[in-house]
N, C-alpha and C positions, 0 to 999 in steps of 0.2 A: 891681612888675610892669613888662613892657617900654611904650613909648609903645603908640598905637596904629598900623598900618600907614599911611604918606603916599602920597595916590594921587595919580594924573593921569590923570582918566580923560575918553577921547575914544574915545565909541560911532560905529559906526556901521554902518548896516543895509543889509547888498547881497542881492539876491537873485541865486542861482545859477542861472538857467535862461534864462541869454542874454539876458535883460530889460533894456535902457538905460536910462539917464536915473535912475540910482541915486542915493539920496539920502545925504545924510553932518550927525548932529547931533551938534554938540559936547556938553559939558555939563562945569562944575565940581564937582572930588570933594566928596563928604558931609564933616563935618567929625565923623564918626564913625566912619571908617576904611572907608567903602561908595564904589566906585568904581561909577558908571552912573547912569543916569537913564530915563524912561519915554519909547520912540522908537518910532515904527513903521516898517516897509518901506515905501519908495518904491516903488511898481509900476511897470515900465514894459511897452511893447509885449513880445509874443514874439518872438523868432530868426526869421530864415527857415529853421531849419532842423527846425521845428518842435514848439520845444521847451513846457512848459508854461505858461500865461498867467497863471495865478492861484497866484503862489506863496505860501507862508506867513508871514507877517508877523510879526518880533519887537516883540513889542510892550513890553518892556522887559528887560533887561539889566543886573544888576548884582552886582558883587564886593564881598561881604561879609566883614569882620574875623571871626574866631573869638576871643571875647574870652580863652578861656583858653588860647591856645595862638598865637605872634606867625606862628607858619611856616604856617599852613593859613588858608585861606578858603571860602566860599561865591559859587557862580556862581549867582544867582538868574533865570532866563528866563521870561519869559513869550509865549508866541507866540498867534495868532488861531487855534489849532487844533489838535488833538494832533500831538505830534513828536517824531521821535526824537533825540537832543545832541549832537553832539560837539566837544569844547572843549579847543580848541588851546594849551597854555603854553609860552610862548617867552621864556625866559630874553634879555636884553635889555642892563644893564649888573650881572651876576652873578659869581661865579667862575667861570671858565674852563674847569673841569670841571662847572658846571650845564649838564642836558640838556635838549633840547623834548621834549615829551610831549604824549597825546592821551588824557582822560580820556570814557570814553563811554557813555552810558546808552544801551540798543537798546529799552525801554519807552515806547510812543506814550504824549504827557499832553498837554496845554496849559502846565502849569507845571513847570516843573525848580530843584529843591535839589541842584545838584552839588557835592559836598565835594574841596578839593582839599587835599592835605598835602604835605608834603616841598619846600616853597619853601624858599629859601636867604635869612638877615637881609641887608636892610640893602639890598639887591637890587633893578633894575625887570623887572618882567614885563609881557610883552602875552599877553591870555587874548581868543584868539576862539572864538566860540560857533558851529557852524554848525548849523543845523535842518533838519530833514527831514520833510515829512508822508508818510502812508502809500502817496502817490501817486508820490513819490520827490522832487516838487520840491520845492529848498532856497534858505535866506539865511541870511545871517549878520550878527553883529553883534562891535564890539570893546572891549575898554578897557584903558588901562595901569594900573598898580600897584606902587607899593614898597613895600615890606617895611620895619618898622621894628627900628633893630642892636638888639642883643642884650642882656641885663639885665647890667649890668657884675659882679654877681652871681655869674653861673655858673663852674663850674670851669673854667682850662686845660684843654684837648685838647689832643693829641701822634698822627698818625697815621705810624707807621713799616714799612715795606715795602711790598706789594701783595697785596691780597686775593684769594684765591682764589673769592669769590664777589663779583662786581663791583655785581650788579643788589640785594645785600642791605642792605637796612636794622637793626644791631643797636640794642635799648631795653635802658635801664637807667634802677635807678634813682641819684641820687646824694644822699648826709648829708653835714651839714658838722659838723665837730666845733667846738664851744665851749667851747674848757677839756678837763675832764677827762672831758668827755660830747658824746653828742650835742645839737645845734642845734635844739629842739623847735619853732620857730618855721618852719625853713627846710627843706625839700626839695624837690628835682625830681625829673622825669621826663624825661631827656631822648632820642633819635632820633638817629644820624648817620648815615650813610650810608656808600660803601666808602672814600671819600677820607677821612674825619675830620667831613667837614662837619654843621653840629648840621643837622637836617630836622622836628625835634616837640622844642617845650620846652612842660613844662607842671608850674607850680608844685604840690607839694599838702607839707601838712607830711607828718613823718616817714614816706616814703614806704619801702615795703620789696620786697617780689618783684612782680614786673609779667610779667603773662603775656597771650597775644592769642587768642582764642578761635578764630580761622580765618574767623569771619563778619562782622568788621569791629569786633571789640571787645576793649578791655582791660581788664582787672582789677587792681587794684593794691592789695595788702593794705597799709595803714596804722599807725603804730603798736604797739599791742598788743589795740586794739579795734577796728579799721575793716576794709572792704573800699569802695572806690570801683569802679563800671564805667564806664568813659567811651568812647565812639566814639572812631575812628579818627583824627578831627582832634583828642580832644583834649578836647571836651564832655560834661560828666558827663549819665550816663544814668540812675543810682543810688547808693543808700549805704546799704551797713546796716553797724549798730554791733551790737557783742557786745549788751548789755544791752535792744537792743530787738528781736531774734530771740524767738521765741514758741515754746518757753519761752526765756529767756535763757538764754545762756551766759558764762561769768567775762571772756573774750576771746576775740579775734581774733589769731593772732600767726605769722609767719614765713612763710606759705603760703597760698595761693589756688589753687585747681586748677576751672575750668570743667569742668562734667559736663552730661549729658544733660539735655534738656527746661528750660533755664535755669538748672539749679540751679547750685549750688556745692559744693567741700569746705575745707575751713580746720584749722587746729590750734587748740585753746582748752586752758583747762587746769582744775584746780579743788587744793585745796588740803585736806590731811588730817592731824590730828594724832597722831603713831604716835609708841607707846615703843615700849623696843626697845632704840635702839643703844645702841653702846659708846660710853661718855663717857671713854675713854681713863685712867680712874684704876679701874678696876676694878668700874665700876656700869654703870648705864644710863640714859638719859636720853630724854627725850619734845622729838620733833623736829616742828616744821610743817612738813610736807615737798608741795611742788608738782609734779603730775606732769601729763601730756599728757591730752587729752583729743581722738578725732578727731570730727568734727563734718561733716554736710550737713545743709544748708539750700537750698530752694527761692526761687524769684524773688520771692515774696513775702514773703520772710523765716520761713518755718517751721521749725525744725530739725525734720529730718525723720529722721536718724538721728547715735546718738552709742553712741561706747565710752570708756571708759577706760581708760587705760594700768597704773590700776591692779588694776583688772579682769584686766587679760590677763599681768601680770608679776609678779603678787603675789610670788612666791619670791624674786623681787629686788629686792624694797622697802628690801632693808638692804644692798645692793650700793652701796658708798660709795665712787666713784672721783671723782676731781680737780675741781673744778667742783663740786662737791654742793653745800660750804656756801657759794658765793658769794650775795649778797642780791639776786641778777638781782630776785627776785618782790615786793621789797618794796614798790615802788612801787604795786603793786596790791594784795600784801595783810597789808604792817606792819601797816596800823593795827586791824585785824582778826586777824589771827594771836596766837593766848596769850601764846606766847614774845616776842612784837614783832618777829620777825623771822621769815626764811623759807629753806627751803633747795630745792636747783634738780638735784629727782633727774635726772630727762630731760632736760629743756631740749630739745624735739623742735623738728627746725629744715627739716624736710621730709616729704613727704606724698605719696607715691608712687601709681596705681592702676597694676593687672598685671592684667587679667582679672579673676577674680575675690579677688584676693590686692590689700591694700594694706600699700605697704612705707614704714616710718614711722625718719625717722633721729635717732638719739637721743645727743647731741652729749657730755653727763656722764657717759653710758656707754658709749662710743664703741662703739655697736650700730648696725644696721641690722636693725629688726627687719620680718617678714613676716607678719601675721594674715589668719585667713581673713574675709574680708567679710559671709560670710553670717552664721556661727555665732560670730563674732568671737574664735576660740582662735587662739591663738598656734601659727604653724608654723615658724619657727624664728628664729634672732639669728645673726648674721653679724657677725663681727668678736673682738678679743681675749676669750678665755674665752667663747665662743661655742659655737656647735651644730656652726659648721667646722671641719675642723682643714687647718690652712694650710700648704699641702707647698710652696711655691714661694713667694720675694717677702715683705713684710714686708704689717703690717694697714696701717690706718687709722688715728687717731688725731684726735678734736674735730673729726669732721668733719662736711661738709656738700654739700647736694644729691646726693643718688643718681639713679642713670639705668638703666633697664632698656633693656639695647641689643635691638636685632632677633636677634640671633644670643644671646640668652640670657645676655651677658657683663653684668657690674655694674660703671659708671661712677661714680667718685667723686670730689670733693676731699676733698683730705684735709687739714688744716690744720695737723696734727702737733704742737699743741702740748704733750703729754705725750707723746714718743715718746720709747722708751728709748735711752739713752747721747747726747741730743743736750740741748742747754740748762747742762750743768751746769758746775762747773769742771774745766778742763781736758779738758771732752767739744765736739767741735764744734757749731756752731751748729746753731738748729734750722731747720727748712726746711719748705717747705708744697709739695704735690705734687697733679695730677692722676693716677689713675690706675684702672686696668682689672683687673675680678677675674674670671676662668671659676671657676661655681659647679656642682660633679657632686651634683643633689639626691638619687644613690643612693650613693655609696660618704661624700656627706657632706663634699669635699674642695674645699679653696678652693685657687687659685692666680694669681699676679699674672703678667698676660698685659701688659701695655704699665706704664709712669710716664712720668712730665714735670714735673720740678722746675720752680718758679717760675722765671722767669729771672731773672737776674742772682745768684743764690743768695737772690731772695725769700724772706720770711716773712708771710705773714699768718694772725696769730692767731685771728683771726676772719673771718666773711663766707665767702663765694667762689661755686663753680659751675662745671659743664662738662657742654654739651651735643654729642651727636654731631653732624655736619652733615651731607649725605647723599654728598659725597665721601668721607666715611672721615676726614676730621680734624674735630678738637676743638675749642670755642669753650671759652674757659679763661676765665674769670675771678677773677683772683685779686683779690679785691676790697679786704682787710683789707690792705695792706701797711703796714709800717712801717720808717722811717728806719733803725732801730737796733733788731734783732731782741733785744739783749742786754738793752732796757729794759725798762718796764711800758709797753705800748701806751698807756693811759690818760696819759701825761705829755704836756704838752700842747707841751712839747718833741720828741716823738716823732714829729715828720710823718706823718700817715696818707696815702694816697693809693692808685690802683688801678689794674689793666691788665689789659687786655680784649684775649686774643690767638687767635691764629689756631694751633691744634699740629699737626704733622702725627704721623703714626704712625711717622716715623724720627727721632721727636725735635727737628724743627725748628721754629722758630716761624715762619713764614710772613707774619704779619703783627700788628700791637699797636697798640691803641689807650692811651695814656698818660689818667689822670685825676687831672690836679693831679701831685706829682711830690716828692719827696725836699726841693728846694728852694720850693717852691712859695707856704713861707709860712702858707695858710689850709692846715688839713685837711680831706680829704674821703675818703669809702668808697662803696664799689659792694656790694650785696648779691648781686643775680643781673643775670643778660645774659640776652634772649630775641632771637634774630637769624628776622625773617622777607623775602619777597620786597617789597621796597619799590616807591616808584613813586608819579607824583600818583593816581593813582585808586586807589590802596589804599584806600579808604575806601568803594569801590563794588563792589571787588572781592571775593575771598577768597584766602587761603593756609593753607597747609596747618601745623597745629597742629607744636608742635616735639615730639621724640619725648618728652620727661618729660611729656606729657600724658597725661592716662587715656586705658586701649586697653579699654573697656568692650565 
C-alpha cells in the first residue's frame, strides 16, 4: 500500500464579520497523515458597519488520511455552535489541470465529517474551512496537505484525445495477470478523471464489476464469492460472502446490481449431475454440469429471492456450444463433483433488471435471455438459434454486458470469440465489437442498428462493456485485449491489457483511455467501466445511477 499522506499543516481561525485583531495558530502535522490541531477564533470588536459581534469559533480543524484510499480525506471541524461548512480545495503544487473546488454541507451541526475525494498523488493542497451559524456570521480556519505518489504497483495510464464529458470521473476495476492466471493476491480499484489522472485508488483482491449506487456508494463484486460496499472515499461499509447469506448460496460471481431498500442482486450458481449427453462414440455420458443461478439478498444478508437457470432453460440443458467443457467451475467445485471435474453450461456474466423483466447474459450460450420476475418463466433468448430471427447485421458471440437503452434498443459487447469464418486458417482474424440491436417483441425480429469494432482491429477474448452516456455516445470498454489475437490469451507471452473509450455513433472514437499496453511487460484486464459525475464532494453529494442499472 502507498505511504501515508505528508502534511504541513498551518491552521488558522479568522472570523468573517469585520472583526480585527485575528488570531493565526500554527501547529505541526500528526505523524499519522492528520493535518490540524485544536485552535479556537480570536474574537475581535465589530465593524463599524455593523456587522455581528459574536461570531462562531472553530474550535478545531483537521484533515484526515482515508487509510484505504491515498487520493481522499477527511475535514474534521469542530465549531462553538451549530454551522453550516464550506470547504475550499486549492490545488497548490498539482498538475496543471487540477481544479479548486468547494465541497459544502448546508446541515447546521457543531461537528463536521466532510469526505473529500478526487485529490491528485504526490500533490500539495490548501483546504480552507469557512463556518457559518444560522445567524449568518462566519470564520474560517486553514491547513495544507500532500498527498503521498502512488503505489509503484499500479498500471500504466495512456490518455488520448478529449473527452466529451469533461466534469466525469470513469471507475474500473483492474487484474494483473501472473503467468497463466490471474494475480489472486492483487487488485484495484481505481478513479481517473477526464485528463487520465488516477482521482480513487483502492486496493481490494480480485476485484470484478464496480457499480455506484447514486447515493454515495459502491459495490464491488469480488472474486467468485464476495460483494464489498464502500463509500465514496473508498471506506468499506460492508461485506458479505456467498456462504454466509441466510440461506447460503454456492457464490458470488460477475455482477452486482444495487436494488431498492438496500438490498442487492448478484449471479451465483449451483451445480447438477445430468446424463444424457453424447459421448461422441455413440453412447451417453453423465456430466457435472454448472449452471446460473440469480439471486437477491437484503442489507442484512438474507437471500430473499432465487431462480435457477435450470429451472427456467431446462430444454437446453444438452445445448453444448464452445465453452461448455472448459473447467472455469473447478476451483469451486472439483473436489465435490463425481466426475472430478466440472463443465460451464452458462457461464452468466450479466444481470440485467427491465421493469419487471430481468435480462441474464449467458456467455457458453451466446444468449441474452429475458425472464419474467414474477413468475420466473422464461420470455425469450435473443441471440444465434434463438427466439429472434435476425434480418439485418450479424449476432453476438461470448459476449458480455447487455444494456437496455431508453428507446428499447439492446447494447452489447460482443467478444466474438466463436464467430463464424473468422479465427481459422486462412479466415481472417477474430475481432471483438460493441454493438446495437432494435428488438420488434411482435413480429419477433432482431436487427443490427449501429457496431464499433475494437480499435486498432482489437480482440478481446474476454471481459469488456459499453455503457450509453447521455449524449448519445458509447463508453466501450474493451477490457480483455490481447497482443496476438492468433494465441491462446492464457500464454503469458500474450500481453493482456485494456481501453476504455469514448464511441460516438458515426464510428469515431472520441477519446481512450489506455490500461497497461501491448509493450507494457506486466499484464493487466479491465472487467467493466462505471463513468459518473465527479468532483471533491462527490461523496456528499449524489449522481444519477448509469442506465444498466435497474429501472424497477
Amino acid at each position: 500500500m502507498p505511504p501515508s499522506s505528508r502534511t504541513r499543516a498551518t491552521l488558522l481561525a479568522l472570523p468573517l464579520c469585520g472583526c480585527m485583531d485575528a488570531g493565526l495558530v500554527e501547529t505541526a502535522g500528526a505523524a499519522d497523515g492528520t493535518a490540524g490541531a485544536s485552535t479556537g477564533t480570536t474574537g475581535g470588536s465589530a465593524a463599524d458597519t455593523g456587522d455581528v459581534a459574536d461570531p462562531p469559533q472553530v474550535l478545531a480543524f483537521e484533515i484526515v488520511s482515508v487509510p484505504e484510499n491515498p487520493l481522499a480525506v477527511r475535514a474534521r471541524v469542530q465549531a462553538d455552535r451549530p454551522v453550516r461548512v464550506a470547504l475550499d480545495v486549492r490545488p497548490v503544487d498539482a498538475p496543471s489541470d487540477a481544479q479548486p473546488g468547494t465541497v459544502t454541507v448546508g446541515t447546521l451541526a457543531a461537528e463536521h465529517d466532510v469526505p473529500v475525494v478526487g485529490l491528485h498523488a504526490d500533490a500539495a493542497y490548501t483546504f480552507e474551512v469557512t463556518v457559518e451559524d444560522e445567524a449568518g456570521a462566519s470564520a474560517r480556519a486553514a491547513a495544507d496537505l500532500v498527498t503521498a505518489p502512488l503505489d509503484p504497483t499500479l498500471p500504466p495510464l495512456a490518455w488520448s484525445g478529449a473527452s466529451g464529458e469533461p466534469g466525469a470521473w470513469t471507475f474500473f476495476n483492474v487484474m494483473r495477470w501472473l503467468g497463466p492466471a490471474f494475480d489472486a493476491g492483487w487488485g484495484v480499484v481505481l478513479g481517473v478523471d477526464a485528463a487520465g489522472h488516477r482521482v480513487f485508488v483502492r486496493f481490494l483482491e480480485r476485484p470484478g464489476d464496480v457499480v455506484w449506487s447514486g447515493d454515495g456508494r459502491f459495490a464491488v463484486q469480488t472474486g467468485t464469492d464476495g460483494v464489498v460496499v464502500m463509500d465514496a472515499t473508498g471506506a468499506t461499509l460492508a461485506e458479505y460472502r456467498a456462504g454466509e447469506l441466510s440461506p447460503p448460496i454456492d457464490t458470488m460471481h460477475h455482477e452486482v446490481v444495487f436494488l431498492d431498500e438496500g438490498a442487492f442482486a448478484t449471479l451465483s450458481t449451483e451445480m447438477r449431475t445430468i446424463g444424457g449427453y453424447d459421448d461422441g462414440q455413440g453412447g451417453t455420458v453423465a456430466y457435472d454440469v454448472v449452471g446460473d443461478v440469480l439471486v437477491e439478498f437484503d442489507a442484512a444478508g438474507t437471500t430473499r429471492w432465487r431462480l435457477s437457470l435450470f429451472d427456467v432453460l431446462g430444454d437446453a440443458v444438452y445445448r453444448v456450444r464452445p465453452g461448455f467443457h472448459a473447467p472455469f467451475w473447478d476451483p469451486v467445485y472439483g473436489a465435490t463433483a463425481p466426475s472430478g471435474t466440472t463443465k460451464d453450461w452458462t457461464h452468466g456474466n450479466a444481470m440485467v433488471y427491465d421493469g419487471d423483466r430481468v435480462l441474464v447474459s449467458l456467455r457458453t450460450q451466446d444468449w441474452i435471455v429475458a425472464v419474467d420476475r414474477a413468475t420466473g418463466e422464461l420470455i425469450h433468448r435473443i441471440g444465434p438459434e434463438g427466439d429472434f430471427t435476425l434480418v439485418e447485421g450479424t449476432w453476438f458471440y461470448h459476449q458480455h454486458a447487455p444494456e437496455i437503452l431508453p428507446d428499447g434498443g439492446l447494447a452489447v459487447y460482443d467478444n466474438g470469440n466463436t464467430r463464424p469464418g473468422t479465427g481459422g486458417d486462412g479466415e481472417p482474424p477474430r475481432y471483438s465489437r460493441m454493438v446495437v440491436y432494435d428488438l420488434d417483441e411482435q413480429t419477433m425480429e432482431a436487427s443490427e442498428r449501429f457496431s464499433h469494432r475494437a480499435d486498432e482491429g482489437g480482440y478481446a477474448p474476454f471481459l469488456g462493456d459499453v455503457d450509453l452516456r447521455p449524449d448519445g455516445s458509447f463508453l466501450v470498454t474493451d477490457g480483455g485485449l490481447v497482443a496476438d489475437p492468433t494465441l491462446d490469451f492464457r500464454l503469458p507471452e500474450n500481453t493482456k491489457f485494456a481501453r476504455i473509450c469514448e464511441v460516438q455513433t458515426d464510428g469515431t472514437t472520441r477519446a481512450c483511455l489506455a490500461v497497461g499496453g501491448p509493450a507494457a511487460g506486466t499484464s493487466f484486464s479491465v472487467y467493466r467501466a462505471e463513468r459518473i459525475e465527479g468532483g471533491y464532494g462527490l461523496a456528499v453529494s449524489s449522481a444519477g445511477r448509469s442506465t444498466r442499472r435497474p429501472r424497477l
